[in-house]
TIZATI-292844 format. One line per 3 residues: number of its first residue (from 1); their letters; for each residue z, y, x of N, C-alpha, C, CB. Coordinates in nm, 4 decimals, decimal comma, padded with zeros to 6 digits. Atoms other than C-alpha are relative to their C-alpha. Last residue first. Glycine has a CB too. Layout:
% residues N
NUM) A) Z:Y:X:Z:Y:X:Z:Y:X:Z:Y:X; ...;
% end
This chain:
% residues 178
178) XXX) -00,1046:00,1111:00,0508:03,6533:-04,5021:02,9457:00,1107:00,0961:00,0156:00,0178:-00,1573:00,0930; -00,0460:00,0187:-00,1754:03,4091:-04,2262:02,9045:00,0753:-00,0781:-00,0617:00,0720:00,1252:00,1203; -00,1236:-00,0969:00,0413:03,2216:-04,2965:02,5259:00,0867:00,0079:00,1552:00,1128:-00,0818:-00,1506;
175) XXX) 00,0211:-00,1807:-00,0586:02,8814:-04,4054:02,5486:00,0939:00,0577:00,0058:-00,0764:00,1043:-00,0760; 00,0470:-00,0790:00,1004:02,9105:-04,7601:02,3865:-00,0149:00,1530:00,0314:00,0854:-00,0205:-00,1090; 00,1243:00,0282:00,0874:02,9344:-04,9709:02,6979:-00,0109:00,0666:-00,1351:-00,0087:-00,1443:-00,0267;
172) XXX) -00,0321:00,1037:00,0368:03,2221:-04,6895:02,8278:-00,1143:-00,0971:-00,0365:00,0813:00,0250:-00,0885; -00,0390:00,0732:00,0899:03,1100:-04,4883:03,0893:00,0661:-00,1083:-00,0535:-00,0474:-00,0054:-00,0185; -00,1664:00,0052:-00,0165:03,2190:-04,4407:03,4889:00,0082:-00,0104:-00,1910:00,0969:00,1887:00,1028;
169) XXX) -00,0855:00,0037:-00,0771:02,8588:-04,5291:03,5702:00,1264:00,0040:-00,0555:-00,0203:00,0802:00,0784; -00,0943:-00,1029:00,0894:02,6190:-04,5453:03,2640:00,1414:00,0471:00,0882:00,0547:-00,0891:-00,1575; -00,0436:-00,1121:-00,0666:02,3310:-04,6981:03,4627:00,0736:00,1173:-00,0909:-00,1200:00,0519:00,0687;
166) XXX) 00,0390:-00,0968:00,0603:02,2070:-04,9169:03,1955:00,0656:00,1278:00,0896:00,0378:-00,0169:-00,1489; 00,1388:-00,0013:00,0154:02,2217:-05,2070:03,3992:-00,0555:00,1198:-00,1090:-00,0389:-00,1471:-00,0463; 00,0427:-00,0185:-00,1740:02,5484:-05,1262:03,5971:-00,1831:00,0120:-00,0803:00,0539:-00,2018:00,1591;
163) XXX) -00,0048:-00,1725:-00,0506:02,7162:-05,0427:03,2538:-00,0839:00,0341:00,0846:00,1231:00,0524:00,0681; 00,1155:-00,0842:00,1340:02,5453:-05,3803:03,0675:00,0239:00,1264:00,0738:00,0564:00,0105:-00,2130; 00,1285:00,0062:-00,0250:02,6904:-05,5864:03,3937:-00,0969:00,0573:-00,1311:-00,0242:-00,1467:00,0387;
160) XXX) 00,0393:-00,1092:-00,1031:03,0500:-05,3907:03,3531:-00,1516:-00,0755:00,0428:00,1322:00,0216:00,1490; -00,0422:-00,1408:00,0302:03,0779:-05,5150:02,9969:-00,0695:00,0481:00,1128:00,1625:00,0384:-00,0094; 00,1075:-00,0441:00,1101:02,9651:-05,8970:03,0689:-00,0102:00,1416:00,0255:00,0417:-00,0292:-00,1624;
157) XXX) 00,0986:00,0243:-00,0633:03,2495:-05,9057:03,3728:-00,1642:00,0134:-00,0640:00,0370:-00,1183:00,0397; -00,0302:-00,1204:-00,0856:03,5126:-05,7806:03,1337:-00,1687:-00,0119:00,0774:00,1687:-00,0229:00,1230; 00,0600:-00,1120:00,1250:03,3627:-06,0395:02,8776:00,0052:00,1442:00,0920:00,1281:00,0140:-00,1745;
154) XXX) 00,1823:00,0095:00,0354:03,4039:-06,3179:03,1695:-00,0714:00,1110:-00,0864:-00,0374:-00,1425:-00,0952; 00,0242:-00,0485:-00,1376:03,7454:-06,2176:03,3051:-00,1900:00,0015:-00,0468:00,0746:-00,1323:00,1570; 00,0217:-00,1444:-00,0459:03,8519:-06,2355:02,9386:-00,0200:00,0746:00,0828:00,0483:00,0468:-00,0114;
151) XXX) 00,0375:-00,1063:00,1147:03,7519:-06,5632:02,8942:-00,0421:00,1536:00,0223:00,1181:00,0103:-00,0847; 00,1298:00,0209:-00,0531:03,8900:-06,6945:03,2210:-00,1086:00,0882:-00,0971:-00,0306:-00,1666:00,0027; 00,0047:-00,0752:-00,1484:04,2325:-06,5644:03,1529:-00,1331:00,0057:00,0104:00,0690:-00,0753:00,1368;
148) XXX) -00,0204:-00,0981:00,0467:04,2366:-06,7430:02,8114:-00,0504:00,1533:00,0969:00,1359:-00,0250:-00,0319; 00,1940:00,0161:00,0498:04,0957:-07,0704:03,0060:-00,0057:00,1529:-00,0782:-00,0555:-00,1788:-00,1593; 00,1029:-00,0372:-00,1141:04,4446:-06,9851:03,2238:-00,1523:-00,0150:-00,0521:00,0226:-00,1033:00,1350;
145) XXX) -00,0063:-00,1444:-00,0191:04,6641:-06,9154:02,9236:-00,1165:00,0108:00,1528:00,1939:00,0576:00,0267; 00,0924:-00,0391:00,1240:04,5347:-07,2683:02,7509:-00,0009:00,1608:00,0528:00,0763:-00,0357:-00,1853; 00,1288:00,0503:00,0099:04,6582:-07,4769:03,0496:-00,0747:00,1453:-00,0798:-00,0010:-00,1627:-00,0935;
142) XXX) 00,0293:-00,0258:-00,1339:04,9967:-07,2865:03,0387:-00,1116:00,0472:00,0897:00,0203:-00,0826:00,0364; 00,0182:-00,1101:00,0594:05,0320:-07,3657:02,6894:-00,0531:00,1148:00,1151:00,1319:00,0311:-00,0742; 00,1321:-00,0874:00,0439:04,9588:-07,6823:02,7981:-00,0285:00,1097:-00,0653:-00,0648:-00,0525:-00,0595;
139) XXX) 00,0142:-00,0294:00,1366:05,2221:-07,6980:03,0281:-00,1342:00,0172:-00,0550:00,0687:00,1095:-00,0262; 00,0004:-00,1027:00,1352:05,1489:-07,7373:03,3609:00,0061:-00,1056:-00,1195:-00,1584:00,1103:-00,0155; -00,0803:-00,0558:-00,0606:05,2181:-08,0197:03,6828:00,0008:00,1079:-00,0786:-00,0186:00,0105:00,1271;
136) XXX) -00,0850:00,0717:-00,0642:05,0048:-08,3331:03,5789:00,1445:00,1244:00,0085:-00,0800:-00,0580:00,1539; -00,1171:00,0803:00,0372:04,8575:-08,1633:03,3215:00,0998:-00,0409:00,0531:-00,0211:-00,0814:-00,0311; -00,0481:-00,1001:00,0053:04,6102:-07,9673:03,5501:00,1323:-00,0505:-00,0777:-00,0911:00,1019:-00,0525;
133) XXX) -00,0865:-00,0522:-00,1319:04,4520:-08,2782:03,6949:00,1141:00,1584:-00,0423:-00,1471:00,0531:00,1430; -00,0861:00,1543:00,0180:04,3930:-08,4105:03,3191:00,0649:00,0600:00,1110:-00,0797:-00,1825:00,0182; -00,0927:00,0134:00,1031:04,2164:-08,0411:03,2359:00,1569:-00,1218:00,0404:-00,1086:-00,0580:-00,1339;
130) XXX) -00,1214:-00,1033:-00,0570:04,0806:-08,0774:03,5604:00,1225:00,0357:-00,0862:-00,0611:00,1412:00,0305; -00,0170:00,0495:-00,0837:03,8295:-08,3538:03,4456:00,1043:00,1119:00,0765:-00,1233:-00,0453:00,0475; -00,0284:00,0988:00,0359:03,7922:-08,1714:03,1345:00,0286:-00,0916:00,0921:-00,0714:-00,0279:-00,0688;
127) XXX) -00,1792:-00,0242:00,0633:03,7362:-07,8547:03,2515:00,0572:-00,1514:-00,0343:00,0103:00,1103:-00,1835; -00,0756:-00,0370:-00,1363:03,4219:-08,0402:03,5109:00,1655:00,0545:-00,0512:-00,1009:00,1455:00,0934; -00,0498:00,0556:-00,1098:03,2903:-08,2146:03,2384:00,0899:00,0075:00,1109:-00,0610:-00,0104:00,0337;
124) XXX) -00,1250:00,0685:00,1248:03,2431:-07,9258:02,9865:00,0271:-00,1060:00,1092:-00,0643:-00,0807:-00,1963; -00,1216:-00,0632:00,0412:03,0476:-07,7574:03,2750:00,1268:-00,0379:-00,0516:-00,0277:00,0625:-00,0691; -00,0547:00,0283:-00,1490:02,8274:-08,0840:03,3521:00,1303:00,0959:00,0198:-00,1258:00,0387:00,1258;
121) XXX) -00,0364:00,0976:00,0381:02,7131:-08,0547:02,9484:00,1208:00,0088:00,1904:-00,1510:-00,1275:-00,0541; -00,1693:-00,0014:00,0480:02,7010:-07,6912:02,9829:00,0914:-00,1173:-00,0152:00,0138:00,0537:-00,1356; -00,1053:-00,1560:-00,1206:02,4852:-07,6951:03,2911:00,0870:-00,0248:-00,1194:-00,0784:00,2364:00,0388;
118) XXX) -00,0853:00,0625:-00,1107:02,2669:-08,0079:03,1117:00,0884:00,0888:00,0400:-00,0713:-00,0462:00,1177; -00,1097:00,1238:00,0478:02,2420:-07,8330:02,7681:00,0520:-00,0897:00,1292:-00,0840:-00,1191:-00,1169; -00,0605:-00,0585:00,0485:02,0579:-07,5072:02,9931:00,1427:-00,1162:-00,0425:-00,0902:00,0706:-00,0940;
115) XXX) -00,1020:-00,0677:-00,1127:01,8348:-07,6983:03,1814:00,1134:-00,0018:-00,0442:-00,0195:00,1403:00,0421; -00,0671:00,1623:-00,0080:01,7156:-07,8704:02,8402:00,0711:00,0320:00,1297:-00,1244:-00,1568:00,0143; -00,1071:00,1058:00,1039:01,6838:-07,5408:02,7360:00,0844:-00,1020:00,0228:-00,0607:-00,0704:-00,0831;
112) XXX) -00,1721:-00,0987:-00,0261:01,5270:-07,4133:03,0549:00,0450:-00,0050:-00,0751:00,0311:00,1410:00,0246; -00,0709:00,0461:-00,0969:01,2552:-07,7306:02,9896:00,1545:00,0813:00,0675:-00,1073:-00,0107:00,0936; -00,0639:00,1067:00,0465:01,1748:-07,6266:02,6301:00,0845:-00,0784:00,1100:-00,0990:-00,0820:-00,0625;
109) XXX) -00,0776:-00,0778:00,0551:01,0867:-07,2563:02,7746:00,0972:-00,1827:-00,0698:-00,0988:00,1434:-00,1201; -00,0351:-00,1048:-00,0783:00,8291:-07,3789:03,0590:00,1405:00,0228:-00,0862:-00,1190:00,1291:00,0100; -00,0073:00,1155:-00,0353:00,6935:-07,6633:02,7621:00,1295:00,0679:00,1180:-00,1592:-00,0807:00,0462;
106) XXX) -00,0849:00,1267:00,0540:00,6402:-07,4030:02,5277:00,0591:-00,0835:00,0602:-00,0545:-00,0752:-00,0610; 00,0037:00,1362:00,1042:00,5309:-07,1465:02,7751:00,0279:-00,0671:-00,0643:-00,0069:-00,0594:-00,0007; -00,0378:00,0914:-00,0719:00,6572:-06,8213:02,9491:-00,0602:-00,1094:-00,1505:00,1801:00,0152:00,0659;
103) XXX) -00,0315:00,0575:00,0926:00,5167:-06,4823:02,9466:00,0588:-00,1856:00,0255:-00,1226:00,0312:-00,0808; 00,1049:00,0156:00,0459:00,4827:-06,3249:03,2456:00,0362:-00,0676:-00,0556:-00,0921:-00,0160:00,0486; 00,0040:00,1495:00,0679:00,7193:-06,0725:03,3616:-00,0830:-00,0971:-00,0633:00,0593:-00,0011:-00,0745;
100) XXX) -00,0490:-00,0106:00,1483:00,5380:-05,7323:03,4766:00,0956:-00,1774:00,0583:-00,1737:00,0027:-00,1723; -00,1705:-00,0384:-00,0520:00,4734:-05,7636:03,8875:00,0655:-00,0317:-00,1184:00,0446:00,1764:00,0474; -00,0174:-00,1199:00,0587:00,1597:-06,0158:03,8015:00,1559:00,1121:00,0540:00,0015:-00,0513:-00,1601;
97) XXX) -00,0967:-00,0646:00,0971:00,0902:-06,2938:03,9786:-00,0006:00,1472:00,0117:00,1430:-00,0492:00,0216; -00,0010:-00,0888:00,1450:-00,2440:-06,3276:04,0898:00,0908:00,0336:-00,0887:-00,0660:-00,0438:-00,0812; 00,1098:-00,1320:-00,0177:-00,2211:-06,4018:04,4709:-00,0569:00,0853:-00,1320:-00,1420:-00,0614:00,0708;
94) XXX) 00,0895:00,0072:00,0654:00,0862:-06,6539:04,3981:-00,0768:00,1155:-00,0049:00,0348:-00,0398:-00,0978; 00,1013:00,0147:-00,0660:00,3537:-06,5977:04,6405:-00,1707:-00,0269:-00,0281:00,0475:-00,0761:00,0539; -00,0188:-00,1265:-00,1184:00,5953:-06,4402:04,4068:-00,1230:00,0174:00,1007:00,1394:-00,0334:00,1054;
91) XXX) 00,0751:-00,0983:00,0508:00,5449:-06,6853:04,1587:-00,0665:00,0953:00,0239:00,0352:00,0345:-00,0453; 00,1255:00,1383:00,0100:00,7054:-06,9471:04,3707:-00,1362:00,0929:-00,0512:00,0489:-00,1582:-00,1558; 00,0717:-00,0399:-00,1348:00,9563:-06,7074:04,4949:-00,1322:-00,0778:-00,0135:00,0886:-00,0448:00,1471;
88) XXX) 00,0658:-00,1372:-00,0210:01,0215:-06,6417:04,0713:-00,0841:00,0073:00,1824:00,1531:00,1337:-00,0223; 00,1375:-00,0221:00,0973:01,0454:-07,0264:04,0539:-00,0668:00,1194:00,0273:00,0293:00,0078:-00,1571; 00,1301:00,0975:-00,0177:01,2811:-07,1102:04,3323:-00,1362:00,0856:-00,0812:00,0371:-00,1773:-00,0885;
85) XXX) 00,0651:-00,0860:-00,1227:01,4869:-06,7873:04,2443:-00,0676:-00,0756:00,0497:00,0784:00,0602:00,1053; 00,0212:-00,0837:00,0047:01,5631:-06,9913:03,8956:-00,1196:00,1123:00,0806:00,0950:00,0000:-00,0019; 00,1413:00,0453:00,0878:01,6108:-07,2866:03,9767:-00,1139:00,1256:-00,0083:00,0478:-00,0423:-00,1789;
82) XXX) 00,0450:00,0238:-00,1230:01,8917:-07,1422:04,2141:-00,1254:-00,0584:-00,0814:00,0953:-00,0930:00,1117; 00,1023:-00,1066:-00,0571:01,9931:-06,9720:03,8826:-00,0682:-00,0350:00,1427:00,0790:00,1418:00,0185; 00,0837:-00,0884:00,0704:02,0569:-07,2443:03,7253:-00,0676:00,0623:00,0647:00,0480:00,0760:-00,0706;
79) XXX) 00,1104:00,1084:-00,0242:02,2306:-07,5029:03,9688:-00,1120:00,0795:-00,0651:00,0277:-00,1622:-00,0729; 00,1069:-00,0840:-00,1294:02,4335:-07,1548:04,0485:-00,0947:-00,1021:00,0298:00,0822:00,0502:00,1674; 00,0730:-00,0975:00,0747:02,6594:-07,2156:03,7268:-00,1211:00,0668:00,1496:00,1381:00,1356:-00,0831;
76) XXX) 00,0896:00,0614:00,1068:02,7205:-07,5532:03,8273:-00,0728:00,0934:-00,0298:00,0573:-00,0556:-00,1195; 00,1568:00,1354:-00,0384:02,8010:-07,5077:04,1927:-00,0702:-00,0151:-00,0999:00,0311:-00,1756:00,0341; 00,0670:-00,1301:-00,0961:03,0791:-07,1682:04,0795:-00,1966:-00,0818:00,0260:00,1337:00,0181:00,2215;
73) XXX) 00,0789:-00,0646:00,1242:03,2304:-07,4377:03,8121:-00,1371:00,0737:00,0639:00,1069:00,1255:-00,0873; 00,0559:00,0495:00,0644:03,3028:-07,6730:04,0994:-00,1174:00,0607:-00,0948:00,0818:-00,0476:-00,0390; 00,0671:00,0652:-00,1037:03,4448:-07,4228:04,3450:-00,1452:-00,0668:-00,1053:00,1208:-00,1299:00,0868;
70) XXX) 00,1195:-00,1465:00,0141:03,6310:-07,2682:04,0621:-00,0886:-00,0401:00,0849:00,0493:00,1714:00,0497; 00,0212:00,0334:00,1571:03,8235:-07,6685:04,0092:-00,1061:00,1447:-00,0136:00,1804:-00,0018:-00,1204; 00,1332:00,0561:00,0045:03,8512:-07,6808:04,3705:-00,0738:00,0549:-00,0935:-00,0039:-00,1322:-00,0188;
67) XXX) 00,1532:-00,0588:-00,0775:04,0097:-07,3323:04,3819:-00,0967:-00,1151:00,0199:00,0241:00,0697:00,1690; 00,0536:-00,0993:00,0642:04,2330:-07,4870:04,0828:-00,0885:00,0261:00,0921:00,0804:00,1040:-00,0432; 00,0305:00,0595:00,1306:04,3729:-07,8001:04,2577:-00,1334:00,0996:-00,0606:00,1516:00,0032:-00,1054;
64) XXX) 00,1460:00,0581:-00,0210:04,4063:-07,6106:04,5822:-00,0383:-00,0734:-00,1062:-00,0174:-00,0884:00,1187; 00,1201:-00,0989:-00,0655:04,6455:-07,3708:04,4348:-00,1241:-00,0798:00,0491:00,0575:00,0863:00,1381; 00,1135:-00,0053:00,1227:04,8349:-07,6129:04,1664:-00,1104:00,0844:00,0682:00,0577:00,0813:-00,1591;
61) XXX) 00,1050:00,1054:00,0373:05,0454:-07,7997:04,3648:-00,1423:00,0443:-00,0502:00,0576:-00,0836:-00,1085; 00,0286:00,0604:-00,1226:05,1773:-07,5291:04,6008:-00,0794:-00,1157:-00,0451:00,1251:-00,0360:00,0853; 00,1414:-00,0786:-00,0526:05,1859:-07,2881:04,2717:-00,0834:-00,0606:00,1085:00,0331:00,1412:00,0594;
58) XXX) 00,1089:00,0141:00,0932:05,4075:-07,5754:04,1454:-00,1003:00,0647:00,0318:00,0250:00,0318:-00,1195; 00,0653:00,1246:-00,0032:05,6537:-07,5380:04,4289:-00,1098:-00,0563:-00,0613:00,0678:-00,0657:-00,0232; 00,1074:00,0312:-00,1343:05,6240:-07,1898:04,4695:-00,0734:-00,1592:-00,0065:00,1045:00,0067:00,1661;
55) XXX) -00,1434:00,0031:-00,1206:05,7753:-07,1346:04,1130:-00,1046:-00,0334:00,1587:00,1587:-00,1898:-00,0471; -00,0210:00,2232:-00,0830:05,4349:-07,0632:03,8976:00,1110:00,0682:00,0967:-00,2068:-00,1219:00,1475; -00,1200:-00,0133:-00,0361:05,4303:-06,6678:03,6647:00,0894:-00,1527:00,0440:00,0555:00,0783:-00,1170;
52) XXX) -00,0218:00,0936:00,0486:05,1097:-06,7782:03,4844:00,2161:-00,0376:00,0788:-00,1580:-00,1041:00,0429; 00,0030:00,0232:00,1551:05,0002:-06,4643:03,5351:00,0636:-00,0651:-00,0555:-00,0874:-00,0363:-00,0484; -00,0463:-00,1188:00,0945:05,0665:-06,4307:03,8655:00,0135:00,0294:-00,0984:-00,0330:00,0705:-00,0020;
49) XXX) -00,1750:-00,0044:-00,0544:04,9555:-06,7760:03,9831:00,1161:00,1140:-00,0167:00,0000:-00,0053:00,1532; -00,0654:00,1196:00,1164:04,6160:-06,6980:03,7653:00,1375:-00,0394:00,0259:-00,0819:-00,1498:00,0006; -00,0513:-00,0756:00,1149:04,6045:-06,3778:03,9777:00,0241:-00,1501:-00,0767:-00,1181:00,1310:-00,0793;
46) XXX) -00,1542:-00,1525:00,0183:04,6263:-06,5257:04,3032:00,0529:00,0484:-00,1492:-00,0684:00,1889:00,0668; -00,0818:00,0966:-00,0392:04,3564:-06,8511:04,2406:00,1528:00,1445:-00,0309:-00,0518:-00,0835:00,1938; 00,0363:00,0435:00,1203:04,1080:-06,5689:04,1649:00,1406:-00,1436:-00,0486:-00,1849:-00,0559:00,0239;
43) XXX) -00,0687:-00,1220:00,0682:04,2013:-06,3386:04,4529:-00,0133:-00,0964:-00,1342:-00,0875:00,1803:00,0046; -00,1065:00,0081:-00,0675:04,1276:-06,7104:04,6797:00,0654:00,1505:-00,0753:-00,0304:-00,0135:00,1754; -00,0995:00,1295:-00,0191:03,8337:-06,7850:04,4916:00,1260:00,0454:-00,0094:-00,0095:-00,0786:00,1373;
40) XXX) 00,0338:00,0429:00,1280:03,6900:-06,4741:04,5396:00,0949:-00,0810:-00,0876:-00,1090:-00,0685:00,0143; -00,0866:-00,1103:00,0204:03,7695:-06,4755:04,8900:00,0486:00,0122:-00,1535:-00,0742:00,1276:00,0462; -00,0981:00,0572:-00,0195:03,5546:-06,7644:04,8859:00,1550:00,0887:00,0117:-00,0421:-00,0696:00,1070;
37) XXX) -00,0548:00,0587:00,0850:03,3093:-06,6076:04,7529:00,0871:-00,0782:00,0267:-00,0638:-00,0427:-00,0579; 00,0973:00,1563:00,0461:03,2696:-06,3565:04,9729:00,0793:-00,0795:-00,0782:-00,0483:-00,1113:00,1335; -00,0707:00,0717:-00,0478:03,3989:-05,9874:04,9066:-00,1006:-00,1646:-00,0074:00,1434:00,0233:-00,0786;
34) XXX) -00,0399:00,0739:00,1010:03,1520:-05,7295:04,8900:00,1182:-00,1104:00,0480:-00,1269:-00,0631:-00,0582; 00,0688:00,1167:00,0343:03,2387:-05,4745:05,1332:00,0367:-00,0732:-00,0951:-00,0089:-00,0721:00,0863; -00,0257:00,1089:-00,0087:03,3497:-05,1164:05,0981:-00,1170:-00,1481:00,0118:00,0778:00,0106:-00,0979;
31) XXX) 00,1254:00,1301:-00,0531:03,1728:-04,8507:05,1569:00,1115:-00,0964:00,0080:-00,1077:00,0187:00,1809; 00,0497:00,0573:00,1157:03,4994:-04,5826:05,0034:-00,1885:-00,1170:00,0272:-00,0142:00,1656:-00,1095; -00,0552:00,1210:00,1055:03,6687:-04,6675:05,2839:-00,0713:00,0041:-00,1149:00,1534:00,0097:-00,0467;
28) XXX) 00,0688:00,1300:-00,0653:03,3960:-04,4560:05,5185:00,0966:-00,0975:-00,0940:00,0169:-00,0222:00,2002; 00,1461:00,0215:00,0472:03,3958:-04,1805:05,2606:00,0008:-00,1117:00,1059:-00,1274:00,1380:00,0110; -00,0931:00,1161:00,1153:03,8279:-04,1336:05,2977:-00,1859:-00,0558:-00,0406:00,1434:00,1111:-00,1995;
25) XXX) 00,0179:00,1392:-00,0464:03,7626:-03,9973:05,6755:00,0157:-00,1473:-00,1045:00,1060:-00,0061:00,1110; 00,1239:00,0831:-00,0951:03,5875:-03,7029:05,5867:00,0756:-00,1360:00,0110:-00,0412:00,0762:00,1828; 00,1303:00,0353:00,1036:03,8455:-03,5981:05,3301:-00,1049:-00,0508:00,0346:-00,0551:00,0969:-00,0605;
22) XXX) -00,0783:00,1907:00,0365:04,1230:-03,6691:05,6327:-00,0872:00,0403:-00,1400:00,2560:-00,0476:-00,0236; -00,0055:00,0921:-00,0476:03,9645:-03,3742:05,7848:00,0203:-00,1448:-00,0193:00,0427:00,0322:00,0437; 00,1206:00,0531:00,0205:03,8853:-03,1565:05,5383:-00,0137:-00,0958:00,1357:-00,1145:00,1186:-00,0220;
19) XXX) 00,0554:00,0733:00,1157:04,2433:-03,1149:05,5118:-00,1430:-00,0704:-00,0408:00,0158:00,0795:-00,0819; -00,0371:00,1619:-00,0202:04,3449:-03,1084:05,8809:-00,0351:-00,0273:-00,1457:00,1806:-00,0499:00,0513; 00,0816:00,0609:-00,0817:04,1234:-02,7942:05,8506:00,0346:-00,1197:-00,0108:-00,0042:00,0415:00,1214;
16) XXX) 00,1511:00,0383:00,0633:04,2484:-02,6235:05,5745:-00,0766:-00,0703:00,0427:-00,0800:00,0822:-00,0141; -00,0466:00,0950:00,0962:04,6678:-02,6956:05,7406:-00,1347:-00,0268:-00,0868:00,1323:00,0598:-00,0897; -00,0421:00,1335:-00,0466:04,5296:-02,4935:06,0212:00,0241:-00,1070:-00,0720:00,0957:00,0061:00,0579;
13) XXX) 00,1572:00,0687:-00,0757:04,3409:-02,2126:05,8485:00,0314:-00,1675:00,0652:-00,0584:00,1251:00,1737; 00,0282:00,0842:00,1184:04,7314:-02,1960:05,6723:-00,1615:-00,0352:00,0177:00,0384:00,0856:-00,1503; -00,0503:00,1045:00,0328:04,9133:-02,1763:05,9814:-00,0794:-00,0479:-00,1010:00,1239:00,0115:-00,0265;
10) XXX) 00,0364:00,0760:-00,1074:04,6605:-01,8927:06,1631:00,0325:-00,1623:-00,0542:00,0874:00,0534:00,1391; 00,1290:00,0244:-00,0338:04,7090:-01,7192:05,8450:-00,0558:-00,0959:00,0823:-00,0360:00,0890:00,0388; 00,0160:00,0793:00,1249:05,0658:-01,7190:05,8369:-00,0870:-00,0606:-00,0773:00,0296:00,0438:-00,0636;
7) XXX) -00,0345:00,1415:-00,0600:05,0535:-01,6641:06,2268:00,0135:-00,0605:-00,1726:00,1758:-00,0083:00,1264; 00,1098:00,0623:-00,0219:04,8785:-01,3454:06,1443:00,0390:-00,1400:00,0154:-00,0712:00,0552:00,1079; 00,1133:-00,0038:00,1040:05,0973:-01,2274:05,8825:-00,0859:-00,0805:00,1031:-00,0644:00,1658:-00,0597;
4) XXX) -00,0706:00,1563:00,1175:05,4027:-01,2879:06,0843:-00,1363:-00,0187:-00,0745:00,1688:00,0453:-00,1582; -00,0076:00,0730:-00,1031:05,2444:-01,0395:06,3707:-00,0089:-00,1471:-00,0758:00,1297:00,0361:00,0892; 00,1320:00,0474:-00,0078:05,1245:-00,8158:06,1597:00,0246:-00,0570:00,0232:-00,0922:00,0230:00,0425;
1) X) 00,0501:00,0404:00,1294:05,5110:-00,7595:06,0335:-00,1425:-00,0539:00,0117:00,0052:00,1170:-00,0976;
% end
């Protein structure tokens, strides 16, 4: 009877161990890497072809079509902010800038405006010039479920940059867990 007892013991120290074993090894997956943007792309391209539930043949027209077409958008919306990190390294090196933010000028604030109407003007351009390429081989109901898509990738994407910047981790943006 000791005998069973100890080996029931012996079995279940054994089975505690291989457990905190494979708990150690789940902290190196959770470091993931970011993905690059071309990856990006290429999960971004995936789900719209999922969504939009394409036969191969059409998905075969429509995959490089579209990752130009994010390609494009990706260049416009990064004519900004590359303005942007110009300015602040510009600032940066200046022996009296300030750390604060420093106020910004009439002329300073009328020109990232006029920034601004160019990026959406070149934006609107770029759907619209894909729009026609997207026709060729969708529906436009099709059309309208992938700008739908985009939308709500963008508000999602809003949401979790108010969580990250108010450090609310696994919140909701209004305080509530999700």
């Amino acid at each position: 009877m000791k005998t069973k007892f100890i080996y029931v013991i012996l079995a279940v120290l054994l089975m505690g161990s291989q457990m905190t074993l494979s708990a150690q090894n789940t902290d190196n997956k959770q470091k993931k890497q970011r993905p690059t943007p071309e990856q990006m792309v290429q999960m971004q391209t995936k789900q719209i072809v999922n969504t939009l539930m394409l036969d191969d043949a059409t998905a075969a027209k429509f995959t490089p079509v579209y990752e130009k077409y994010l390609k494009e958008l990706r260049e416009c919306r990064m004519m900004t902010h590359k303005a942007r990190t110009e300015k602040t390294k510009a600032q940066g090196t200046d022996a009296n800038a300030k750390k604060e933010r420093p106020s910004m000028t009439d002329d300073e604030i009328a020109t990232m405006l006029r920034n601004q109407f160019t990026q959406s003007r070149k934006m609107l351009d770029i759907r619209e010039k894909y729009y026609v390429k997207f026709h060729k081989f969708l529906t436009p109901k099709q059309i309208m479920k992938i700008y739908q898509v985009e939308k709500n990738d963008a508000g999602k994407m809003k949401i979790e940059m108010i969580k990250r910047q108010r450090g609310m981790g696994n919140k909701g943006v209004f305080g509530r867990p999700n």
